[in-house]
LUMKOL-5456 format. One record per atom (N, C-alpha, C, CB): residue in one letter; x, y, z. Coordinates in steps of 0.05 Angstrom, whole numbers, plus 5000, padded with zeros to 4 digits. Atoms other than C-alpha are relative to their C-alpha. Glycine has a CB too. Example, Ala and Ser with C-alpha at 12.3 -4.5 7.8 and 13.67 -1.06 7.14 Angstrom:
! LUMKOL-5456
A501849765000 A524649105156 A501850245000 A498050015025 S498449764999 S527349795143 S498550225014 S500950094971 
! end
This chain:
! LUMKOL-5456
X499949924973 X519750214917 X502349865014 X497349945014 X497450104988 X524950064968 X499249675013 X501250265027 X500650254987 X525249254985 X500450075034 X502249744987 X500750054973 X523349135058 X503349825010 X496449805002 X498350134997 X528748645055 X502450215001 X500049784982 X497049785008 X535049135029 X499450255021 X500150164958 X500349764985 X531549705073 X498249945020 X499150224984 X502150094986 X528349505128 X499650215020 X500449735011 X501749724985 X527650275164 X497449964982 X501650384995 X502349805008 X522350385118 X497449694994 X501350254962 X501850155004 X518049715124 X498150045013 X500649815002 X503449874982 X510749815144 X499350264992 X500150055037 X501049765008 X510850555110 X498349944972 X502550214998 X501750105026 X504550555068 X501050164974 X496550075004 X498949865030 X507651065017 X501749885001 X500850304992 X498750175013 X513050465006 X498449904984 X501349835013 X501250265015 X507350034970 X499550164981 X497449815011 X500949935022 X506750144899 X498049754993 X502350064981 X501950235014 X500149704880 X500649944966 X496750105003 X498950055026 X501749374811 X498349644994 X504150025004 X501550295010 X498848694771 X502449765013 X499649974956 X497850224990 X502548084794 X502849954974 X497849665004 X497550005018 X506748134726 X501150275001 X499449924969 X498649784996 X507848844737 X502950035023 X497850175009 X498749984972 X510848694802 X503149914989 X498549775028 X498150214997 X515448174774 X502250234984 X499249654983 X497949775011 X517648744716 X501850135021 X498450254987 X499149774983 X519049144774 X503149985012 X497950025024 X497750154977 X524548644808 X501549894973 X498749705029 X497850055026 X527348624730 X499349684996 X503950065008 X499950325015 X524247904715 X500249805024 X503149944976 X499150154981 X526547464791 X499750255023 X503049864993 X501049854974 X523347644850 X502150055025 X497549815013 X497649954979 X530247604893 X500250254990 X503049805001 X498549675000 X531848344858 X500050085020 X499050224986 X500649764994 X531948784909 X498750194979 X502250095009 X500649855021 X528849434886 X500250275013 X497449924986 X500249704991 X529750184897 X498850164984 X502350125004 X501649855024 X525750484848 X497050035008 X500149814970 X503149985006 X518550704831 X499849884965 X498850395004 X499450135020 X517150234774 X496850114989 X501049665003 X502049915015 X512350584714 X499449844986 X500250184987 X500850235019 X507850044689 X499450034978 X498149885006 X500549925014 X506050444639 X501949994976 X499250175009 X497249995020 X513050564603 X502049915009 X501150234992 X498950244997 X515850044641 X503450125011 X499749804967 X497649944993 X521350554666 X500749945032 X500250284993 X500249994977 X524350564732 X501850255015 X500649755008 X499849794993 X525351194766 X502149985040 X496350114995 X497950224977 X531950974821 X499650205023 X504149934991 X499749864971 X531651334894 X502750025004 X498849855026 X497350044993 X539351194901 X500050005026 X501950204990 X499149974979 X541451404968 X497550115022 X502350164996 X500549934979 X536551704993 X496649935003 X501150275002 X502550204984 X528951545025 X498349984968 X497550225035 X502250125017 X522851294978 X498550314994 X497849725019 X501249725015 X518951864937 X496849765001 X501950154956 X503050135002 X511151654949 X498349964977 X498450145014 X501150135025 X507051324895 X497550335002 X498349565004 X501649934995 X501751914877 X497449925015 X500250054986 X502550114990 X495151804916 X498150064972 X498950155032 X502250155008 X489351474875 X498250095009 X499949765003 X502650004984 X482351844889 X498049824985 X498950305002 X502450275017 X477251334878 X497250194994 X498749655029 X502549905023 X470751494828 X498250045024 X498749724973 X501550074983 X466451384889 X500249965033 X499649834989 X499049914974 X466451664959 X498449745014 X499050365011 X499650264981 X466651065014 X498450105013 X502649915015 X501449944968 X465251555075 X500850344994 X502049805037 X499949835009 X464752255066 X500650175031 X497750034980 X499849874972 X467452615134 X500750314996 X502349845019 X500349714996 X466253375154 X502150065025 X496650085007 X499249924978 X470553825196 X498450055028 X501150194993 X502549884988 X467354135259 X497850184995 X500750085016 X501549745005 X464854795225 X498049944982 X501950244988 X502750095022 X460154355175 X499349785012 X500749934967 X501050294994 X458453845215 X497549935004 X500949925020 X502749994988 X451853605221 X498849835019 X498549984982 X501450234978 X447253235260 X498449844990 X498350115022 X500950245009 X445852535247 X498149915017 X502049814996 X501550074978 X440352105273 X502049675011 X496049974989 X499250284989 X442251495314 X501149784986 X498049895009 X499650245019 X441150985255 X502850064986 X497449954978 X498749985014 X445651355215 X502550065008 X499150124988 X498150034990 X450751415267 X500449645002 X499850185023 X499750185003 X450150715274 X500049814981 X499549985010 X498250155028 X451650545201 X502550034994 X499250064974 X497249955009 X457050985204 X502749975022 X499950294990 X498150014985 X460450755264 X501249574983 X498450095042 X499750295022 X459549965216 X501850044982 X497349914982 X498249875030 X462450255159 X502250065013 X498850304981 X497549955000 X468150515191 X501949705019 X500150325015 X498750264979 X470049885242 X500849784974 X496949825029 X499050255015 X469449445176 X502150134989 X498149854978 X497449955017 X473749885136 X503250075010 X499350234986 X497749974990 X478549925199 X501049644997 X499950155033 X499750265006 X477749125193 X502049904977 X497549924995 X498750045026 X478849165124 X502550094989 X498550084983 X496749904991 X486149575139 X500749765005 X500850225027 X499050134981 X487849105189 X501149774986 X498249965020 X498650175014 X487548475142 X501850084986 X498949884988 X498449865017 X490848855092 X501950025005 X499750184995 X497649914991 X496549015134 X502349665007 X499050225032 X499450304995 X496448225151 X502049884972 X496849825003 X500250105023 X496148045082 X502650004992 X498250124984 X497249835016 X502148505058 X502049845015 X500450405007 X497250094981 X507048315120 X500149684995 X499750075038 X500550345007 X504347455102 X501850004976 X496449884990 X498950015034 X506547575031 X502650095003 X498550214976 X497549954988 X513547915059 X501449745006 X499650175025 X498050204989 X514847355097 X500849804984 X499149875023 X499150345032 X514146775049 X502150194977 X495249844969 X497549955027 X518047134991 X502750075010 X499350294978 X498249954986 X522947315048 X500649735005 X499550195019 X499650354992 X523246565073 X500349924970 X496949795020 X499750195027 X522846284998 X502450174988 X496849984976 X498049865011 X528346754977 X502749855016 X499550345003 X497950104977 X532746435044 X501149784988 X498849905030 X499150335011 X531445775012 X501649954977 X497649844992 X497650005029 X534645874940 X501550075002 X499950114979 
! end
């Protein structure tokens, strides 16, 4: 994906993040986490697939085995009772929670490898 550092239009776009193992990552930056990187790096066959010039190509989306929260348009919508509005207004506040760190997390981890990269 495109470094935040070398490209910094496209920092904070969630189709920049390719999730990967912590040694995947390192493959990714060729071995030294200063690489820059413009690529989509295939953990699989370990290729890397370069963007050159122009914007980031999005990691496919991942549907998970197991629906979280299952939301209806208007034309199927039904009617919940109370309780079950008020599990599902829980469920969604934590899993906006659970963004939110996430978003922390990612930009924390930016900064330090951005600051520890300053320092070497």
């Amino acid at each position: 994906m495109k470094s935040a550092e070398m490209y910094p239009e496209y920092q904070g776009e969630p189709g920049n993040i390719q999730f990967l193992t912590r040694a995947e990552h390192l493959e990714a930056h060729e071995g030294n986490w200063q690489n820059p990187t413009n690529w989509y790096f295939n953990p699989v066959t370990k290729e890397k697939f370069d963007f050159g010039v122009g914007p980031f190509i999005p990691c496919e989306i991942i549907l998970l085995s197991e629906t979280i929260i299952s939301l209806t348009d208007n034309s199927t919508k039904q009617e919940i009772g109370n309780e079950e509005k008020e599990n599902f207004s829980k469920t969604e506040n934590a899993l906006k929670h659970s963004v939110e760190i996430s978003r922390i997390c990612l930009r924390g981890i930016y900064i330090y490898f951005r600051n520890k990269s300053k320092t070497n």
